[in-house]
PDB file as gemmi writes it, atoms N, CA and C in Angstrom:
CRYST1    1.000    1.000    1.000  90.00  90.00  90.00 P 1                      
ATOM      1  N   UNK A   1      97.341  80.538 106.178  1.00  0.00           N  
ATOM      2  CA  UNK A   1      96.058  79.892 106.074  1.00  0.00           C  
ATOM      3  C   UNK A   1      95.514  80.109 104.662  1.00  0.00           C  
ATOM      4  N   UNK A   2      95.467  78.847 103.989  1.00  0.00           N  
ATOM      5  CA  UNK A   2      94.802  79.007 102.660  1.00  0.00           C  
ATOM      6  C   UNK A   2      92.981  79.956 102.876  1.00  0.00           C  
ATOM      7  N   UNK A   3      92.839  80.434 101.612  1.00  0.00           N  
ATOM      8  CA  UNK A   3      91.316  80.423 101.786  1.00  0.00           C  
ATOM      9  C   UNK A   3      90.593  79.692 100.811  1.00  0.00           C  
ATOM     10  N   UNK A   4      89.434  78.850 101.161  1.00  0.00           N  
ATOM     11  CA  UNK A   4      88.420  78.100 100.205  1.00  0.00           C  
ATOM     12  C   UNK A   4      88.214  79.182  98.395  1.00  0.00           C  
ATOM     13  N   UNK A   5      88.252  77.888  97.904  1.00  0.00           N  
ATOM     14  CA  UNK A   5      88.175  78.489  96.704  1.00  0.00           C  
ATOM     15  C   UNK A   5      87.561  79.548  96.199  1.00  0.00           C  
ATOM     16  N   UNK A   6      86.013  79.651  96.760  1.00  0.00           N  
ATOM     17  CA  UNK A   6      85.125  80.454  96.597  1.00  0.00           C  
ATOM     18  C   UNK A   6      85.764  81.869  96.973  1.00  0.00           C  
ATOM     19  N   UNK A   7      86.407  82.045  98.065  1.00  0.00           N  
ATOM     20  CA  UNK A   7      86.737  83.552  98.596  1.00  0.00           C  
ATOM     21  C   UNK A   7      88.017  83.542  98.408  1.00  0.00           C  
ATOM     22  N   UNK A   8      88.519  83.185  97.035  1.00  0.00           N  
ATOM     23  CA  UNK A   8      89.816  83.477  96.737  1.00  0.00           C  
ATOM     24  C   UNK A   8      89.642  84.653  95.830  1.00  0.00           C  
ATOM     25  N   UNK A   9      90.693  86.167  95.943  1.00  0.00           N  
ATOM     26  CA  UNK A   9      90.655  86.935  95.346  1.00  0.00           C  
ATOM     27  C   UNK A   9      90.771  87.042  94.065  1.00  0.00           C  
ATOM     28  N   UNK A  10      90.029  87.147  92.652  1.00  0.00           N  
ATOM     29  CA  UNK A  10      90.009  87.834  91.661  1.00  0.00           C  
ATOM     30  C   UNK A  10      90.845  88.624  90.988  1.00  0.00           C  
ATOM     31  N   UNK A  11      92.044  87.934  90.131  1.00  0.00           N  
ATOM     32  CA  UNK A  11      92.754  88.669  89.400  1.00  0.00           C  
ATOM     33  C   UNK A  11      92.450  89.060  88.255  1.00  0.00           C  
ATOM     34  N   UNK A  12      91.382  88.886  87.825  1.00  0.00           N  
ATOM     35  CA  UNK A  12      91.028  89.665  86.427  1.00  0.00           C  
ATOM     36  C   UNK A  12      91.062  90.887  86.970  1.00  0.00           C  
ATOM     37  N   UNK A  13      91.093  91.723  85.696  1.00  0.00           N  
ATOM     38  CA  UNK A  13      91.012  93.552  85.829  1.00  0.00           C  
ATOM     39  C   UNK A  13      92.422  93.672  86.103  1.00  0.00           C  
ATOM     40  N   UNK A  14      93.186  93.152  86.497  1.00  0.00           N  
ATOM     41  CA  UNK A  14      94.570  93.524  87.202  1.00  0.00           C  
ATOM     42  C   UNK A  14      95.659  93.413  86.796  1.00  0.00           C  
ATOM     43  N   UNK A  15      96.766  94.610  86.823  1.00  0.00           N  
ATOM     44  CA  UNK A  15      97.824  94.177  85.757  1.00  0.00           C  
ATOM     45  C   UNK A  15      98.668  93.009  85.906  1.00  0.00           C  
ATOM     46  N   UNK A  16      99.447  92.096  85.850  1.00  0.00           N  
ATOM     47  CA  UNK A  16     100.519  91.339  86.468  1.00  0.00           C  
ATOM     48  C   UNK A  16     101.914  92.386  86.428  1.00  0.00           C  
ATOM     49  N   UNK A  17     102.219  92.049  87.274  1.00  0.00           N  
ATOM     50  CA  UNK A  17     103.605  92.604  87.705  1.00  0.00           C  
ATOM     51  C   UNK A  17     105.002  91.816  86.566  1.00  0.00           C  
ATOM     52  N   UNK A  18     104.406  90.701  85.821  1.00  0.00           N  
ATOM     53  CA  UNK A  18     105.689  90.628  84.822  1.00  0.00           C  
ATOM     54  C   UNK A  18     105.008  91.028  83.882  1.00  0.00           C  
ATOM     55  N   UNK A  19     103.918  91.177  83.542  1.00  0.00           N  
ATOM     56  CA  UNK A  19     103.562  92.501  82.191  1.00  0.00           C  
ATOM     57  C   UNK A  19     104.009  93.820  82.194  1.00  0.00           C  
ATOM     58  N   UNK A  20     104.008  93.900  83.352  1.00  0.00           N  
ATOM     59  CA  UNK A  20     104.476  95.394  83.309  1.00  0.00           C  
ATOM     60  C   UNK A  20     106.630  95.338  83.642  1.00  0.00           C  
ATOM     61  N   UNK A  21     106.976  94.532  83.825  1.00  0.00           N  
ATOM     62  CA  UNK A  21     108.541  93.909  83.837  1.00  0.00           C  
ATOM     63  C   UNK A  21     108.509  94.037  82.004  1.00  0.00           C  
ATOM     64  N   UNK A  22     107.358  93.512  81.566  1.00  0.00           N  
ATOM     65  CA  UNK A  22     107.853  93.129  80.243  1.00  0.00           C  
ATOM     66  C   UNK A  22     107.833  94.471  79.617  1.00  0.00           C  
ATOM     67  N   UNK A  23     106.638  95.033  79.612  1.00  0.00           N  
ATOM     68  CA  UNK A  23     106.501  96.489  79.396  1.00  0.00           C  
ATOM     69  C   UNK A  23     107.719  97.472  79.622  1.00  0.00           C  
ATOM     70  N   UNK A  24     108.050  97.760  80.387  1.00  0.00           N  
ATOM     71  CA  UNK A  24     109.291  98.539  80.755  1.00  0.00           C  
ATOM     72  C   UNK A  24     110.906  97.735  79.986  1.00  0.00           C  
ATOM     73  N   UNK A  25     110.600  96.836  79.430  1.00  0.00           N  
ATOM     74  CA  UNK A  25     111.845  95.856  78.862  1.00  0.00           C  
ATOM     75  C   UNK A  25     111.943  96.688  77.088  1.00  0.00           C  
ATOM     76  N   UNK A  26     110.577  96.815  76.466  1.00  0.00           N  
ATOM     77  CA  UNK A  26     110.065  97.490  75.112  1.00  0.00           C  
ATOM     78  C   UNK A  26     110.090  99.025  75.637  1.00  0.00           C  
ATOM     79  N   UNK A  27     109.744  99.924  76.586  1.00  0.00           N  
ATOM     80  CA  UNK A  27     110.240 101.114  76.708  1.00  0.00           C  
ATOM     81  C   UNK A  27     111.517 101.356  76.690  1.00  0.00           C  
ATOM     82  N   UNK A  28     112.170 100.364  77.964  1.00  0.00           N  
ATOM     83  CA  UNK A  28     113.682 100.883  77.808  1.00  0.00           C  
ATOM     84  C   UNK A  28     114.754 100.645  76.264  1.00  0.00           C  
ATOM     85  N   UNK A  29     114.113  99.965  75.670  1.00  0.00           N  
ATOM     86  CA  UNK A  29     115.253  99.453  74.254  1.00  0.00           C  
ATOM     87  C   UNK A  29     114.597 100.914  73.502  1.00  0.00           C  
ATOM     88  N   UNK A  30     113.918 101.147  73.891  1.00  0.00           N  
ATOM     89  CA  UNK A  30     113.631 102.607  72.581  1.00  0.00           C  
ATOM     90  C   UNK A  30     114.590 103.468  72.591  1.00  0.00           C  
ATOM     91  N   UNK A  31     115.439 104.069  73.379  1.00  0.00           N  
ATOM     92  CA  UNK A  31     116.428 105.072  73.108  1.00  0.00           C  
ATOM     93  C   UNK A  31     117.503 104.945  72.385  1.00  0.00           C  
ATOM     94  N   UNK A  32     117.525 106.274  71.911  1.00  0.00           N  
ATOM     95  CA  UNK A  32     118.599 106.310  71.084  1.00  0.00           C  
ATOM     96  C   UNK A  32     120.536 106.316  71.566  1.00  0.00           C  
ATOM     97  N   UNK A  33     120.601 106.146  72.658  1.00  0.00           N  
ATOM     98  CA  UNK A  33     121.751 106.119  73.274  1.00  0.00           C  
ATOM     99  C   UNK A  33     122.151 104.678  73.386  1.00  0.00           C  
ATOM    100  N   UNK A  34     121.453 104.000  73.428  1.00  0.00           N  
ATOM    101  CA  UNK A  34     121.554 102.164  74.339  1.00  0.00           C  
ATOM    102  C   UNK A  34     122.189 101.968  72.991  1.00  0.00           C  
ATOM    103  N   UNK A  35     123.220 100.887  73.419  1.00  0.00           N  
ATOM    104  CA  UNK A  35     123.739  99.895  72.436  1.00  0.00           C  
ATOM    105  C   UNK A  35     123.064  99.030  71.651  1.00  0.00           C  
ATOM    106  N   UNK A  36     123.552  98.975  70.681  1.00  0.00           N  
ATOM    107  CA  UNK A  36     122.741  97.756  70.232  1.00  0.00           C  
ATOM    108  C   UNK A  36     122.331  96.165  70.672  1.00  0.00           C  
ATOM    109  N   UNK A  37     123.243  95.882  71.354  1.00  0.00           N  
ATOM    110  CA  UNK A  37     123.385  94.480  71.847  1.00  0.00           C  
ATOM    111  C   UNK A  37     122.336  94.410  72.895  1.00  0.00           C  
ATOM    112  N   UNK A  38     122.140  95.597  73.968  1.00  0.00           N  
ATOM    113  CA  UNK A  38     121.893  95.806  74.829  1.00  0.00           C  
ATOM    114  C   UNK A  38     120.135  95.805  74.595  1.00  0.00           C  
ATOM    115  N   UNK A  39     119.993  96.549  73.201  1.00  0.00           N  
ATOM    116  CA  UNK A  39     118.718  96.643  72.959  1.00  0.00           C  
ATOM    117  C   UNK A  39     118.335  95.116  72.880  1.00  0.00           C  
ATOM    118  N   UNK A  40     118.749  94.729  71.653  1.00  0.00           N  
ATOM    119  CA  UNK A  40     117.961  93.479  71.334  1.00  0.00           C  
ATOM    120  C   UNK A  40     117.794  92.151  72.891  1.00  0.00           C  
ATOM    121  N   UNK A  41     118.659  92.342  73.393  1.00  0.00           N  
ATOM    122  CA  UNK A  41     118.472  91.674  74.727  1.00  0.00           C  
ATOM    123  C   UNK A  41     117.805  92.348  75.641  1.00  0.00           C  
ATOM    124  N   UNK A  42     117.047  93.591  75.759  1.00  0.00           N  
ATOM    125  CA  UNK A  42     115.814  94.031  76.246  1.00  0.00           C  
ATOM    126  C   UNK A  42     114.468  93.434  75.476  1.00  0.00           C  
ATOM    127  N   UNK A  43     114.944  93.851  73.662  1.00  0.00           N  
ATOM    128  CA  UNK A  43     113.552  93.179  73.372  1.00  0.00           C  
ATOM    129  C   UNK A  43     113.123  91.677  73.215  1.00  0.00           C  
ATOM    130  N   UNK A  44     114.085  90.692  72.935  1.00  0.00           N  
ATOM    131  CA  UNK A  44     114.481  89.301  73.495  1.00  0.00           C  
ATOM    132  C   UNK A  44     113.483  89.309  74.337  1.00  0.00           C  
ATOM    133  N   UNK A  45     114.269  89.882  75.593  1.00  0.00           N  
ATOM    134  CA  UNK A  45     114.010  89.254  77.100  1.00  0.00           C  
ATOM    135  C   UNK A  45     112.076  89.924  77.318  1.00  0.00           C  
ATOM    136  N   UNK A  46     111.303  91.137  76.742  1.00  0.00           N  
ATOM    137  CA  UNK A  46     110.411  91.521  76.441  1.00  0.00           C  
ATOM    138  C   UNK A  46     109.195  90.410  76.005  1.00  0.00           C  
ATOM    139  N   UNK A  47     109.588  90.102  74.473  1.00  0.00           N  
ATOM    140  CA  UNK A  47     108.963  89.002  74.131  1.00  0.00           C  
ATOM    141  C   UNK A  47     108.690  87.666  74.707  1.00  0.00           C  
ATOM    142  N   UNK A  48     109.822  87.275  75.071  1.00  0.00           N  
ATOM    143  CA  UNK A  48     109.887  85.923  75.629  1.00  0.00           C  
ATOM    144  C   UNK A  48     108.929  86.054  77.001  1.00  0.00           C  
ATOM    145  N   UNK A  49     108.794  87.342  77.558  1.00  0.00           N  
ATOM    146  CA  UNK A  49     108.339  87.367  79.164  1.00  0.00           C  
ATOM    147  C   UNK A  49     106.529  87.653  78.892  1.00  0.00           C  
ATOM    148  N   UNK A  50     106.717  88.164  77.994  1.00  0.00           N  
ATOM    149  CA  UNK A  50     104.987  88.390  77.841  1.00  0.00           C  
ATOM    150  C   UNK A  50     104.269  87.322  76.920  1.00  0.00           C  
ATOM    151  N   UNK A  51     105.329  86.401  75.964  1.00  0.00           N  
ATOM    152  CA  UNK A  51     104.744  85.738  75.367  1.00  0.00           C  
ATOM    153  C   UNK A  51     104.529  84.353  76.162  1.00  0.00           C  
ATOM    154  N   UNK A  52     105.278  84.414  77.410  1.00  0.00           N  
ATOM    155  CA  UNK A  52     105.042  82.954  78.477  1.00  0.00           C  
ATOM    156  C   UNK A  52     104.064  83.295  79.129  1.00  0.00           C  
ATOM    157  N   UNK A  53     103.728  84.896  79.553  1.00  0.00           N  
ATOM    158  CA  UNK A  53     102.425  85.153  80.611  1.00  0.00           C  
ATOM    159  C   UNK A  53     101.436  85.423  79.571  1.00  0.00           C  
ATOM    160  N   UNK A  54     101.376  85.415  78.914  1.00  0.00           N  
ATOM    161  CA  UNK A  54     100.177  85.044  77.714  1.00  0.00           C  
ATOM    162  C   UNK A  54     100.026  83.606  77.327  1.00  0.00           C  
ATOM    163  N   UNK A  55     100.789  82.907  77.024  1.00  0.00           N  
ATOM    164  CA  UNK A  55     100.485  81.329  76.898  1.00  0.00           C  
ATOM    165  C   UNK A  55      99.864  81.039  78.409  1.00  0.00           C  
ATOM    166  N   UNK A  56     100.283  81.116  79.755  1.00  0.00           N  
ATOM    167  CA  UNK A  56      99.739  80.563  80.925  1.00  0.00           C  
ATOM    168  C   UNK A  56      98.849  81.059  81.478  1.00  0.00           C  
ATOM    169  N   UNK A  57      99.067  82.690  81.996  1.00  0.00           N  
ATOM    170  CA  UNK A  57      98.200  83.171  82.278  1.00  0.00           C  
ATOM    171  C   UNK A  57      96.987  84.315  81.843  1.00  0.00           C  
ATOM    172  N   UNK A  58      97.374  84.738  80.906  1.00  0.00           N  
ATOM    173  CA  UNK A  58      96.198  85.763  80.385  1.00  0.00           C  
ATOM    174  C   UNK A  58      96.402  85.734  78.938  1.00  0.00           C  
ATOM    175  N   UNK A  59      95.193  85.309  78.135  1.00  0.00           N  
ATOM    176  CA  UNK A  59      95.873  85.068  76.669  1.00  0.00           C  
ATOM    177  C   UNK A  59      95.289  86.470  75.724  1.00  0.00           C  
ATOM    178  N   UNK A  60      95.067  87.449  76.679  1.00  0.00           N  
ATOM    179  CA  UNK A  60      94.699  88.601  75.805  1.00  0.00           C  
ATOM    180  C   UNK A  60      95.994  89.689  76.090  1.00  0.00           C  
ATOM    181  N   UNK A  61      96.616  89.412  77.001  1.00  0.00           N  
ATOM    182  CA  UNK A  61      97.829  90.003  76.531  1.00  0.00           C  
ATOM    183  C   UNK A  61      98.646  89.699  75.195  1.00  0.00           C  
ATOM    184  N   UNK A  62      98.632  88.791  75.035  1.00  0.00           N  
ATOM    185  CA  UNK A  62      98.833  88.381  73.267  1.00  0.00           C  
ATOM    186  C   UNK A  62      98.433  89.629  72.195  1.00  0.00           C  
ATOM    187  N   UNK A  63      97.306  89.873  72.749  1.00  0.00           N  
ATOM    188  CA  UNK A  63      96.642  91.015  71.628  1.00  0.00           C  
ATOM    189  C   UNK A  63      97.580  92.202  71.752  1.00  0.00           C  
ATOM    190  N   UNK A  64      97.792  92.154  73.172  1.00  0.00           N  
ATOM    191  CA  UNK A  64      98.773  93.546  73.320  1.00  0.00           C  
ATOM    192  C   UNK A  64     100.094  93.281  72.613  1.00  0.00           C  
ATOM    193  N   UNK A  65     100.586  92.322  72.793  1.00  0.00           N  
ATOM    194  CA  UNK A  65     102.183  91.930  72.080  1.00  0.00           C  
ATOM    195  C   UNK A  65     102.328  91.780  70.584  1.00  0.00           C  
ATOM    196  N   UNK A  66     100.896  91.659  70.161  1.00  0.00           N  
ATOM    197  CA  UNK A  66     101.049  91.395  68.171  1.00  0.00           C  
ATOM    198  C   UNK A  66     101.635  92.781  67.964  1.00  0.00           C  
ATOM    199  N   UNK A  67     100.620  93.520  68.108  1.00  0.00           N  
ATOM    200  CA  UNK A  67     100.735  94.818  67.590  1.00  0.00           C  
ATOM    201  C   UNK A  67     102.169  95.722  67.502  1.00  0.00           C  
ATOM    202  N   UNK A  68     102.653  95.341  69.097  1.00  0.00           N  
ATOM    203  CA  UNK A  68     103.898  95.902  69.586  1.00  0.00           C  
ATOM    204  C   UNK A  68     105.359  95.305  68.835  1.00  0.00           C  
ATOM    205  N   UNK A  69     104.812  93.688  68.625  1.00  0.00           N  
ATOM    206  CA  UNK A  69     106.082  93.702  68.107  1.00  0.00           C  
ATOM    207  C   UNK A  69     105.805  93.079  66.310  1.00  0.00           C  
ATOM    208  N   UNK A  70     104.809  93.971  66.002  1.00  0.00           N  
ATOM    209  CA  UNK A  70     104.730  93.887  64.300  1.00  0.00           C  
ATOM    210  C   UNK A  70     105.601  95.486  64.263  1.00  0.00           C  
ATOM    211  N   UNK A  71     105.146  96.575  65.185  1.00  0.00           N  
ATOM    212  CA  UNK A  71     105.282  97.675  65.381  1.00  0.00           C  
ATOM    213  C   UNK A  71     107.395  98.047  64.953  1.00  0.00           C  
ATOM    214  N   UNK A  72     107.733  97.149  66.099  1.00  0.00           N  
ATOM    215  CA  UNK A  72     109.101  96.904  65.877  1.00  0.00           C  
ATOM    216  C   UNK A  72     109.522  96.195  64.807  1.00  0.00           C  
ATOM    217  N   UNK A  73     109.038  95.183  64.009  1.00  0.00           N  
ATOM    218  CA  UNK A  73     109.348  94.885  62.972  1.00  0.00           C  
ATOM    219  C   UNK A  73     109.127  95.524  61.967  1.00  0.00           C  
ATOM    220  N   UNK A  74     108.483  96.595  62.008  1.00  0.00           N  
ATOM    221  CA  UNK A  74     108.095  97.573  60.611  1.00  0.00           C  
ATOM    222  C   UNK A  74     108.913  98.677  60.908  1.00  0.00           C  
ATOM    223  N   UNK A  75     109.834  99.318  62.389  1.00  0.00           N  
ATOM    224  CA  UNK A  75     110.457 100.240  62.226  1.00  0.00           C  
ATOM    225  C   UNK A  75     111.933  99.515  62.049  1.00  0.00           C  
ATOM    226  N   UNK A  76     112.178  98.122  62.018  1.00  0.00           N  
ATOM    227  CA  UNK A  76     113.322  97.676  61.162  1.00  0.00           C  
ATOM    228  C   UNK A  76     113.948  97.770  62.776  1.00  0.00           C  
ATOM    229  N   UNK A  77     113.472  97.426  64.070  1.00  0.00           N  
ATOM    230  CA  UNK A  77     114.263  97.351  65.271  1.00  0.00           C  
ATOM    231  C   UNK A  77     114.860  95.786  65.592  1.00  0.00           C  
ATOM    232  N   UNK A  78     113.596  95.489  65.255  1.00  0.00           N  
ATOM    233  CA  UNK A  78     113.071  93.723  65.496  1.00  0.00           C  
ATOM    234  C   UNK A  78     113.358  93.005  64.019  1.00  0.00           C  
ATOM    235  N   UNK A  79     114.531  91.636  63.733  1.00  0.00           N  
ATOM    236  CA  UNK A  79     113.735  91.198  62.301  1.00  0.00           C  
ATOM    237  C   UNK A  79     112.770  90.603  62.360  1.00  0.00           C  
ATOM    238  N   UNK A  80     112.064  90.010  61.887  1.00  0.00           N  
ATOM    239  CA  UNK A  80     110.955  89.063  61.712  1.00  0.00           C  
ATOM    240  C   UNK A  80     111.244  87.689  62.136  1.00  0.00           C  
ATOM    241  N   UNK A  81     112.517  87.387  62.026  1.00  0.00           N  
ATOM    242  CA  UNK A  81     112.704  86.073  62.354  1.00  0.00           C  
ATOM    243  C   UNK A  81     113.178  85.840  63.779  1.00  0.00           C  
ATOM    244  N   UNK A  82     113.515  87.073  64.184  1.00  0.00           N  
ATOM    245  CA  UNK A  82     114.253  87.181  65.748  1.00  0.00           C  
ATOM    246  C   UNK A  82     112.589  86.677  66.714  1.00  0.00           C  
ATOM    247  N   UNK A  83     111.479  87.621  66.073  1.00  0.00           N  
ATOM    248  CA  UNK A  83     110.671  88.222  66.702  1.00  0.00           C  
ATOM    249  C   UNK A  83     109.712  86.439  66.756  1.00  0.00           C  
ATOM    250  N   UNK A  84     109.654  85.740  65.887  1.00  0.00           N  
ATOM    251  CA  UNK A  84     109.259  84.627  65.511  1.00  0.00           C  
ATOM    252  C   UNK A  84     110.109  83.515  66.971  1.00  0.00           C  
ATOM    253  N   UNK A  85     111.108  83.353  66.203  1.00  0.00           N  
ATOM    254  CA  UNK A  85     112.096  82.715  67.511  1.00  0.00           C  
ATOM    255  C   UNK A  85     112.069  83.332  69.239  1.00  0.00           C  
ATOM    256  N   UNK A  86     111.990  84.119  69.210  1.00  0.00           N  
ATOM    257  CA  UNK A  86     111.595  84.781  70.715  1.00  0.00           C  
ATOM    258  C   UNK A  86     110.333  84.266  71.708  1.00  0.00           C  
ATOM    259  N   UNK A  87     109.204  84.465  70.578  1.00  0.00           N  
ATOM    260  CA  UNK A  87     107.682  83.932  70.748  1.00  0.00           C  
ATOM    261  C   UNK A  87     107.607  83.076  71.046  1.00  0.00           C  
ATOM    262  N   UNK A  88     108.439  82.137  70.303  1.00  0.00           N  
ATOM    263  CA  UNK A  88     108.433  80.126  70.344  1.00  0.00           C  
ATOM    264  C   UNK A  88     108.788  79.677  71.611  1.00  0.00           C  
ATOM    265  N   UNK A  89     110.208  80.763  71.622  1.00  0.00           N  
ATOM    266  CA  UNK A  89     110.424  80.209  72.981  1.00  0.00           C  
ATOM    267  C   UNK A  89     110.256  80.394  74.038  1.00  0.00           C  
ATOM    268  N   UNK A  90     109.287  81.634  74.158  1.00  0.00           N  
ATOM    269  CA  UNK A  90     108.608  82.232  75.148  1.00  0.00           C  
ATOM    270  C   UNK A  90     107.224  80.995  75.490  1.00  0.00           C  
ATOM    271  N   UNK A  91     106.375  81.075  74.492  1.00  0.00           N  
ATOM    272  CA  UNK A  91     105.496  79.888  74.671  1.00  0.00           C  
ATOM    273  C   UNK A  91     105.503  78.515  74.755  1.00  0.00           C  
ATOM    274  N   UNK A  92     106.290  78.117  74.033  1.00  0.00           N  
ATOM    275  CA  UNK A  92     106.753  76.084  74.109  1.00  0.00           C  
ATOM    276  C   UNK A  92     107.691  76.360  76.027  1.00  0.00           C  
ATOM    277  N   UNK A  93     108.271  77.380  76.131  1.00  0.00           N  
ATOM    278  CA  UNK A  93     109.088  77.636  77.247  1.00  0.00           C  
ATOM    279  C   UNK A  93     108.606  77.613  78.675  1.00  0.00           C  
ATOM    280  N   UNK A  94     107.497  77.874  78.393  1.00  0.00           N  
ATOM    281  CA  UNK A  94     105.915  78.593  79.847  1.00  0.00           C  
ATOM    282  C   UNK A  94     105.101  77.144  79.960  1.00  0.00           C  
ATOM    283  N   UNK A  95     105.221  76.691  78.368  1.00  0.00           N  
ATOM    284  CA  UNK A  95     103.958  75.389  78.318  1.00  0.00           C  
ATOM    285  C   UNK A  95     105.419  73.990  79.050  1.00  0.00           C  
ATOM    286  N   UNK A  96     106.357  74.150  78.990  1.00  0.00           N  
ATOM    287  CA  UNK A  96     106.770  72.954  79.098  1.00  0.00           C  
ATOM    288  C   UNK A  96     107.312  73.396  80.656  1.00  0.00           C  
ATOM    289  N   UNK A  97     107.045  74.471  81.234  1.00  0.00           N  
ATOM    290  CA  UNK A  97     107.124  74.691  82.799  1.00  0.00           C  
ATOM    291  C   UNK A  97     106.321  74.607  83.569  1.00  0.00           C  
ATOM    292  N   UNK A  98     105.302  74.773  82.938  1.00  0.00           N  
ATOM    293  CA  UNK A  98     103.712  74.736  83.543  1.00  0.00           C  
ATOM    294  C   UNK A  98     103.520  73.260  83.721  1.00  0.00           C  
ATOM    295  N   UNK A  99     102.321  73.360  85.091  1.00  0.00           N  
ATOM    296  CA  UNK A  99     101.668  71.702  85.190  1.00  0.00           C  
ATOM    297  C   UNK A  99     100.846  71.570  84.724  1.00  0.00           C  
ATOM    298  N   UNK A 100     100.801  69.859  83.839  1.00  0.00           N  
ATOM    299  CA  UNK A 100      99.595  69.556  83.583  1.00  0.00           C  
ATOM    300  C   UNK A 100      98.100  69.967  84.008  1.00  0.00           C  
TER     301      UNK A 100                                                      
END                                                                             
């Protein structure tokens, strides 16, 4: 049973469950044991996931993702151009899945 718009629950304040997927994607590439390949396809798959739930659904997670992945591009994890290409296709990726 749907409920009327009015008494539909309130997701502001609340984390999403693929922010925090994405979150744990940028923790796990931090160690020093993981492969390399392995990393960059954590932080890939990182970007792309928070930069689609920021284009659709919450665009202040954005604020959280500049920082994080200027962060990785200044410790030389991330290049600049990976981190660029990731974004794009995280957002043109979310906008061209999403409905009008």
């Amino acid at each position: 049973m749907a409920l009327p718009i009015g008494e539909r629950p309130s997701y502001e304040g609340r984390t999403d469950k693929a922010v925090l997927f994405g979150i744990s994607f940028i923790l796990r590439s931090s160690g020093l044991s993981i492969p390399e390949p392995i990393r960059r396809k954590r932080l890939r798959n990182a970007i792309c996931l928070l930069t689609a739930v920021s284009t659709v659904v919450r665009l202040e997670i954005a604020l959280f993702l500049l920082p994080v992945v200027l962060s990785l591009v200044i410790q030389r994890k991330l290049p600049l151009s990976n981190a660029l290409l990731y974004g794009v296709f995280g957002g043109v990726g979310s906008l061209g899945m999403s409905p009008p």
